[in-house]
N, C-alpha and C positions, 0 to 999 in steps of 0.2 A: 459425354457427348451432348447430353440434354442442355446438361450446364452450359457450356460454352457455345450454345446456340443462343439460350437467354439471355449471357453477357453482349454477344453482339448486337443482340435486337436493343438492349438498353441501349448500346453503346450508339448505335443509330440514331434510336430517338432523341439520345442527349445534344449528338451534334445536328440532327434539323431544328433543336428546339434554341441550340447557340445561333444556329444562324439567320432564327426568326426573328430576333432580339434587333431591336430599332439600334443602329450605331451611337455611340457614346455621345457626339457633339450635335445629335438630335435629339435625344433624350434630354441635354444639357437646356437647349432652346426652347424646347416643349414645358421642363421643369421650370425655365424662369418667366417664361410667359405667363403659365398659370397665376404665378405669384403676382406678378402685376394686376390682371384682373384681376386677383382678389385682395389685394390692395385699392385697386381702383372703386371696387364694389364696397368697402372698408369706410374708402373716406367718403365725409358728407358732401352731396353736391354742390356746387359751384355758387356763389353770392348770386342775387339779378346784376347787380353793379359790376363783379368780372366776367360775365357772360357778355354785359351791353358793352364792354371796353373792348373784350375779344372779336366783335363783331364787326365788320366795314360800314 
C-alpha cells in the first residue's frame, strides 16, 4: 500500500515536471539565439570605415 502511494507521488511529480518543460520550438529559438550572440561577442568589432559607410 505504502508502495503504490510512493509510485504515484513520483508519477505526479514526473508529469508536473513534463509539463514545466519550455515546448520544443522555444527551446529550438532560445538555443539558436544564444549562439548568435555568442558569435556576435566572438567576432571582432566593426572597421571605423564600415561603421562610417553603414551610417546616413
Amino acid at each position: 500500500m505504502q508502495r503504490s502511494a510512493g509510485l504515484r507521488t513520483e508519477a505526479d511529480a514526473y508529469r508536473l515536471a513534463v509539463s514545466a518543460r519550455l515546448p520544443r520550438a522555444l527551446r529550438a529559438r532560445l538555443r539558436w539565439t544564444l549562439v548568435e550572440v555568442g558569435l556576435r561577442l566572438a567576432s571582432p568589432p566593426p572597421s571605423a570605415s564600415r561603421t562610417a559607410i553603414a551610417l546616413p
